[in-house]
C-alpha positions as CSV (number, residue, x, y, z in Angstrom):
1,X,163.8,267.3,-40.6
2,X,166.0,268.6,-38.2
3,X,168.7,266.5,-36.8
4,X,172.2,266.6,-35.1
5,X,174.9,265.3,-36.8
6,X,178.6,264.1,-35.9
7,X,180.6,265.4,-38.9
8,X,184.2,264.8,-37.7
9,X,185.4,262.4,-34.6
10,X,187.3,264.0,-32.0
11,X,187.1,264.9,-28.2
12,X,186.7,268.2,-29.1
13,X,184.2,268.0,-31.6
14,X,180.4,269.5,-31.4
15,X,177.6,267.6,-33.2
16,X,176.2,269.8,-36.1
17,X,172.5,271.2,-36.4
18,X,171.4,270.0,-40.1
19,X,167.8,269.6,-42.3
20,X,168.3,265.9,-43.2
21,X,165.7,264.1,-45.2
22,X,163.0,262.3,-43.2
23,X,163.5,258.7,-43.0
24,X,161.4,256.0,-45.3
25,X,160.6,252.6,-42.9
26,X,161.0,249.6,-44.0
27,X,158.4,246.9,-43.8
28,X,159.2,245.5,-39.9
29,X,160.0,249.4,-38.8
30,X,157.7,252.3,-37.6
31,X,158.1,255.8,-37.9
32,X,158.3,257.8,-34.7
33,X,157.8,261.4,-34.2
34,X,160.3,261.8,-31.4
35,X,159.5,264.4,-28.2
36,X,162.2,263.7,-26.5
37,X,165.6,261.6,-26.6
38,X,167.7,260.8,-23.8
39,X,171.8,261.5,-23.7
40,X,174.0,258.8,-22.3
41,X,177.4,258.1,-21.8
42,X,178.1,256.5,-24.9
43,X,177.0,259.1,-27.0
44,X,179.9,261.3,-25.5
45,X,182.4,258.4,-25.6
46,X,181.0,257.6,-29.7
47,X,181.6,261.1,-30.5
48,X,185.0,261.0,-29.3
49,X,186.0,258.3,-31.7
50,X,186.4,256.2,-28.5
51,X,184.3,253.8,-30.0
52,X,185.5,253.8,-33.3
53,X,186.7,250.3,-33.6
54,X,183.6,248.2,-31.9
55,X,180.6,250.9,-33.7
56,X,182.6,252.0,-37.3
57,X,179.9,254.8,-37.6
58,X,180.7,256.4,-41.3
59,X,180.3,260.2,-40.6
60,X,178.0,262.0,-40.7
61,X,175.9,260.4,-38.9
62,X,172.5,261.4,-36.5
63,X,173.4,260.4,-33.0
64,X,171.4,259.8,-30.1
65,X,170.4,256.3,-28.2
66,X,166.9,257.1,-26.8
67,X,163.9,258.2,-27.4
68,X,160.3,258.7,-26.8
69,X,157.6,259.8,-29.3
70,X,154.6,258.9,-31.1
71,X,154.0,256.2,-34.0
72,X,153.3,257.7,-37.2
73,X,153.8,255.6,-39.8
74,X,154.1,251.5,-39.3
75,X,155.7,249.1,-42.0
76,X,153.6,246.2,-43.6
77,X,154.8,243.2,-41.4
78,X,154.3,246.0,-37.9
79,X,151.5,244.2,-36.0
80,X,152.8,245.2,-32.0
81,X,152.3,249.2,-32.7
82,X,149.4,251.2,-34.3
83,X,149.9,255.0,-35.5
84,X,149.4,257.0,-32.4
85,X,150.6,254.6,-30.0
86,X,152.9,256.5,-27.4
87,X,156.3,254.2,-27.7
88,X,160.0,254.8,-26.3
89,X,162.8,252.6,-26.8
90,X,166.6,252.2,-27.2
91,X,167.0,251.3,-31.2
92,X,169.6,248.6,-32.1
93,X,173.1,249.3,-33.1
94,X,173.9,250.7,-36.7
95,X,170.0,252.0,-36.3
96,X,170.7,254.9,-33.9
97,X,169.9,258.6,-34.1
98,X,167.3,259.7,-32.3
99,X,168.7,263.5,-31.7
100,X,166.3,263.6,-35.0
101,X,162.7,265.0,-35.2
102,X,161.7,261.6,-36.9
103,X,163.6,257.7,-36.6
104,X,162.9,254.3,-38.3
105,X,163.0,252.2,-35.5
106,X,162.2,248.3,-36.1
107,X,159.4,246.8,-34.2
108,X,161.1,245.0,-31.8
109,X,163.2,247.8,-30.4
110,X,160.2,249.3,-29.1
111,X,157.4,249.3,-26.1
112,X,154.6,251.2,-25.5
113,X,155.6,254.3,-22.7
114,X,155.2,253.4,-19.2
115,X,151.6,255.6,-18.6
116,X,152.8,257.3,-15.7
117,X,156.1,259.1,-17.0
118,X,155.6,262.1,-19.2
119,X,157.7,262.0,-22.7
120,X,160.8,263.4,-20.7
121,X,160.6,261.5,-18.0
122,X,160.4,258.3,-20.4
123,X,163.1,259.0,-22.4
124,X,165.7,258.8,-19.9
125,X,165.1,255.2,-19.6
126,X,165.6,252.9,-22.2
127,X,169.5,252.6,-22.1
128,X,170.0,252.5,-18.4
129,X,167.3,250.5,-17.6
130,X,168.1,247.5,-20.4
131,X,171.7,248.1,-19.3
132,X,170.7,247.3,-15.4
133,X,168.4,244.7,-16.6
134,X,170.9,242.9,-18.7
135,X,173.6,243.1,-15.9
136,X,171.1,242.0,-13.3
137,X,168.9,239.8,-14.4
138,X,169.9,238.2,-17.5
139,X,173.4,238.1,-16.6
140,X,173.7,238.3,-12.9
141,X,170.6,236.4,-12.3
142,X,170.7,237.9,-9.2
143,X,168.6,235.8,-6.5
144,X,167.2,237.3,-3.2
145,X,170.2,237.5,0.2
146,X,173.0,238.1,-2.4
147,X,175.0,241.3,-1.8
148,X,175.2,243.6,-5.0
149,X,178.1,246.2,-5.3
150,X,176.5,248.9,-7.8
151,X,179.1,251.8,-8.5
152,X,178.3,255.0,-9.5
153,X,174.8,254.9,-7.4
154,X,173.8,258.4,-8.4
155,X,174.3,258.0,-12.3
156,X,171.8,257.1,-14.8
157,X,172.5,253.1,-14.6
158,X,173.0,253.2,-11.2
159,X,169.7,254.7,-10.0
160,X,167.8,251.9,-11.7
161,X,170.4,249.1,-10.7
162,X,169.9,249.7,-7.3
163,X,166.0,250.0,-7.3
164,X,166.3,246.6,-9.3
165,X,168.6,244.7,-7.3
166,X,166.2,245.7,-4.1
167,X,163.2,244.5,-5.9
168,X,165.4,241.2,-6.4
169,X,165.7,240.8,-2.7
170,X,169.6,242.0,-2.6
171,X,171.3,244.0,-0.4
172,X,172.8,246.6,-2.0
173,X,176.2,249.1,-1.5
174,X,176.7,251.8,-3.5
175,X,179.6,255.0,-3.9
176,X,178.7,258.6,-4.4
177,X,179.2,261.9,-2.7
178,X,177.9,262.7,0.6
179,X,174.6,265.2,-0.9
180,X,173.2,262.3,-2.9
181,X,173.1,259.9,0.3
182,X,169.8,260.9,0.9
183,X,168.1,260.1,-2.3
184,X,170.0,257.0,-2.4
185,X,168.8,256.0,0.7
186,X,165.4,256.8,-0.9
187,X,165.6,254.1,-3.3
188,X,166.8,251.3,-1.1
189,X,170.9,251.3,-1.1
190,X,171.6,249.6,1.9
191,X,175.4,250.5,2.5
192,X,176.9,254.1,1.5
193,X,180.1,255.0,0.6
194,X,181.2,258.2,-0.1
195,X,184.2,258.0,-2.5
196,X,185.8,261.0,-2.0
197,X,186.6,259.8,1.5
198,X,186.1,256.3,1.4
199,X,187.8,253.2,-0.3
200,X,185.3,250.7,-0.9
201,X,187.5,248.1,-0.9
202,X,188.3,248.4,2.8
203,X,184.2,248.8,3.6
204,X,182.9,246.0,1.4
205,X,183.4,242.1,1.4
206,X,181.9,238.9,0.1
207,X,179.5,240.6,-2.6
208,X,178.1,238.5,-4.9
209,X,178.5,240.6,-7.7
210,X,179.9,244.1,-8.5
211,X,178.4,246.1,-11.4
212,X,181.5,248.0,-12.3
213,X,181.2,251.6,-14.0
214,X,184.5,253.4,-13.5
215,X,187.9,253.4,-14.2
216,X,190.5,250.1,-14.7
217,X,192.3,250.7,-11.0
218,X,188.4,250.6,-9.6
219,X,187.9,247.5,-11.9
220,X,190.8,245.8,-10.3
221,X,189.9,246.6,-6.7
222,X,187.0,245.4,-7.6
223,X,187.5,241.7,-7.7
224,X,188.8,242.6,-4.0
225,X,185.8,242.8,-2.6
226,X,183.9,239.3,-4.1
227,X,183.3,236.6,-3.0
228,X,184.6,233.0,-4.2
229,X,182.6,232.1,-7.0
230,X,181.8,236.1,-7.5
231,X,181.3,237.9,-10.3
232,X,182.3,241.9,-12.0
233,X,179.9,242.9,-15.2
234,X,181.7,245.8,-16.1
235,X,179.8,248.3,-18.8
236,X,182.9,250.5,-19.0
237,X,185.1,248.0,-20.2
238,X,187.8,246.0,-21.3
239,X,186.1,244.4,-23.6
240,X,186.5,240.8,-23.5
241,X,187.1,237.8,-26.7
242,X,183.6,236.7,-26.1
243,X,182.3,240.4,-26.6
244,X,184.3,240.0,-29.9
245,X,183.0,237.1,-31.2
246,X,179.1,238.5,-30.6
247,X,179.7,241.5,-32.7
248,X,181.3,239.5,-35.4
249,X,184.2,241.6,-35.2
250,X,187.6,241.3,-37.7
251,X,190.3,238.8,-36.5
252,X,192.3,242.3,-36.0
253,X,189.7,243.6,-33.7
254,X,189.6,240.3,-31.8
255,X,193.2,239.9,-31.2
256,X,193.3,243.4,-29.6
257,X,190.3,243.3,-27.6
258,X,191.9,240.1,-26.5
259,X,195.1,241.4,-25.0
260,X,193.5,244.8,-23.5
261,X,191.4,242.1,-21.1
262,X,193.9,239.6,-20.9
263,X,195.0,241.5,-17.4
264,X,191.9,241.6,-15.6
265,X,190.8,238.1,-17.2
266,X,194.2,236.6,-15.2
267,X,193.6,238.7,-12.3
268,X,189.9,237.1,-12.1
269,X,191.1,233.4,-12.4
270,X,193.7,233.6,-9.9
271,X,191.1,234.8,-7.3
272,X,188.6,232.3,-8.2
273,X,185.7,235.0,-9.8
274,X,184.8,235.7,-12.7
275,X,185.0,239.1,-15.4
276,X,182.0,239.5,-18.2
277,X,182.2,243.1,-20.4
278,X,178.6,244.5,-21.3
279,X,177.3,245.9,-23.9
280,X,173.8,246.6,-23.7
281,X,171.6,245.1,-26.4
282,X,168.1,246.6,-27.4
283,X,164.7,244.5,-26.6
284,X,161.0,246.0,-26.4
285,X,160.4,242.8,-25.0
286,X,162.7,243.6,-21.9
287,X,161.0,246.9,-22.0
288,X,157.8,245.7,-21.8
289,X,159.3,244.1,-18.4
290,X,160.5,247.7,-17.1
291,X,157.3,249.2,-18.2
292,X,155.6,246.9,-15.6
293,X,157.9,248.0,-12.7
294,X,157.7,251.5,-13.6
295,X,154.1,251.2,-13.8
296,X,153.8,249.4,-10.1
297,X,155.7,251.9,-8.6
298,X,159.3,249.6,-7.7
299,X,161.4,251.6,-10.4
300,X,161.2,255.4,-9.9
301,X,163.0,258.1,-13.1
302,X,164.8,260.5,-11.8
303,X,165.6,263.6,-14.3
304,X,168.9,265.9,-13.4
305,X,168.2,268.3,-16.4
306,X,166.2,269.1,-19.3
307,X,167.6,270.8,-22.2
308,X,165.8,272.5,-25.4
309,X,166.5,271.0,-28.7
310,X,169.2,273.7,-29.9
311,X,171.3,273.1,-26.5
312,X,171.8,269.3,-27.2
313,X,175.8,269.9,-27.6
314,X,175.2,271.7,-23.9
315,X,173.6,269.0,-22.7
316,X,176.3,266.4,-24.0
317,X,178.8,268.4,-22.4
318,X,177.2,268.3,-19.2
319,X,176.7,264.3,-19.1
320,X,180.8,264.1,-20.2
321,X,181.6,265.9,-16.8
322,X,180.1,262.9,-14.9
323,X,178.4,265.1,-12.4
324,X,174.6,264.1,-13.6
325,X,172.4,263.2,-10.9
326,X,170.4,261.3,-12.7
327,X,169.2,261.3,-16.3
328,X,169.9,264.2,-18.8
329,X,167.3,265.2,-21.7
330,X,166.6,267.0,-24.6
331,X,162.8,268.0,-25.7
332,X,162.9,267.8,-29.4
333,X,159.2,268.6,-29.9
């Protein structure tokens, strides 16, 4: 099969276009046929090498964190799926590598597609959506009157964030630029701010929570703008001891990750609110939750671009600029 490959680490690096050997499923796993697989964030920032130390990927390695496809093959102990079954899902850590014809993914990584997205449309989801999910619901528990600061409103995250938080009865503020107010508005942000003119921090005050996306000095203004009692789930980092100890990471890796927080951890204390890193986790089960609200019409996909197969190092270069309104995919089949 065809599949693209990071040979090297580096910021400069392209992935590489190589037949690989289909893969052979173990007994919990099923074998999808992928259409098309989503490109995020973190397959930039893995690429890089920025990752190295939490996700020791051995080059070469197939990249790639979503996907959509067809079943067809299932493992002996598979009893959820059935060859033919349209699926899409975000596989687990150390599993990845969906810029691939075929993937083993293991049965509970996976849901069945949402019946009103087409395979593109689909496989923008998985990572964003858990990643919203996770911040909002499981984490956040986000209950209906608070006030939700998502940043970032016009990214991939933060399009489903703020349909979320809406559907969770919050009122919701948001940055972006000026030309994506309108579709913003769309999907139920409540309070605008453009950031090339605005400072959020002198717009914004007792939120709840702040789903942070961006830089350490917008982290730090941040917990400005909370609440007593508040909270910042930051998916762009530092990561935190806690984060640490769930990956089962060295002593080494936990003293550093230790000290690179230690800052905002202080600064979070002393104003009485509280800092969590997020990494997103896979779950068909919290799919299978998504699925619903796609299917009811409360979360909407929005697709910025849709590459061909051969232009997947095109299409990574275009989600690294930041400038993706929306989510970025590559057909495969």
């Amino acid at each position: 099969m065809k599949a693209f490959v990071v040979q090297n680490y580096g910021k400069k690096e392209d992935l590489t276009l190589r037949e690989v050997s289909r893969p052979i499923i173990g007994e919990a796993e099923v074998l999808v046929e992928i259409y098309s697989a989503g490109i995020n964030q973190l397959d930039t920032k893995i690429l890089s090498g920025e990752f190295k130390q939490i996700l020791p990927y051995k080059t070469p390695f197939i990249l790639g964190h979503d996907l959509a496809g067809t079943v067809i093959e299932t493992g002996s102990k598979v009893t959820k799926f059935k060859i033919g079954d349209e699926v899409y899902g975000r596989p687990s850590d150390h599993h990845i590598g969906t810029f691939a014809e075929y993937l083993a993914v293991g049965e509970k990584d996976l849901a069945l597609k949402p019946n009103n997205l087409s395979m593109d449309e689909t496989a923008g989801v998985p990572l964003v959506a858990l990643t919203a999910w996770q911040a909002l619901v499981e984490i956040g528990k986000v209950k209906k009157g608070q006030k939700i600061f998502i940043q970032a409103g016009s990214g991939g995250v933060g399009i489903v964030a703020i349909q979320l938080a809406k559907y969770l009865g919050a009122t919701v503020a948001t940055t972006a630029g000026k030309a994506s107010f309108p579709m913003l508005k769309e999907l139920g942000a409540d309070v605008l701010i453009d950031y090339k003119t605005q400072d959020f921090e002198a717009v914004l005050k007792d939120y709840d929570l702040v789903l942070n996306s961006q830089d350490s000095k917008t982290l730090d203004k941040s917990l400005n703008v909370l609440k007593k009692g508040g909270k910042v789930i930051s998916i762009s980092g530092p990561p935190t001891p806690e984060f640490a100890k769930e990956i089962h990471a060295s002593w080494l890796i936990k003293m550093i990750l230790s000290l690179i927080s230690l800052g905002v951890r202080r600064k979070a204390n002393k104003k009485g609110v509280s800092y969590q890193f997020l990494f997103m986790k896979s779950s068909g089960e919290q799919l299978e939750q998504i699925t619903k609200l796609i299917e009811d019409g409360i979360i909407k996909t929005i697709v910025d671009k849709t590459y061909p197969f051969s232009h997947t190092n095109e299409a990574l270069n275009y989600v690294a600029t930041g400038r993706a309104k929306g989510k970025v995919v590559v057909k495969i089949k």
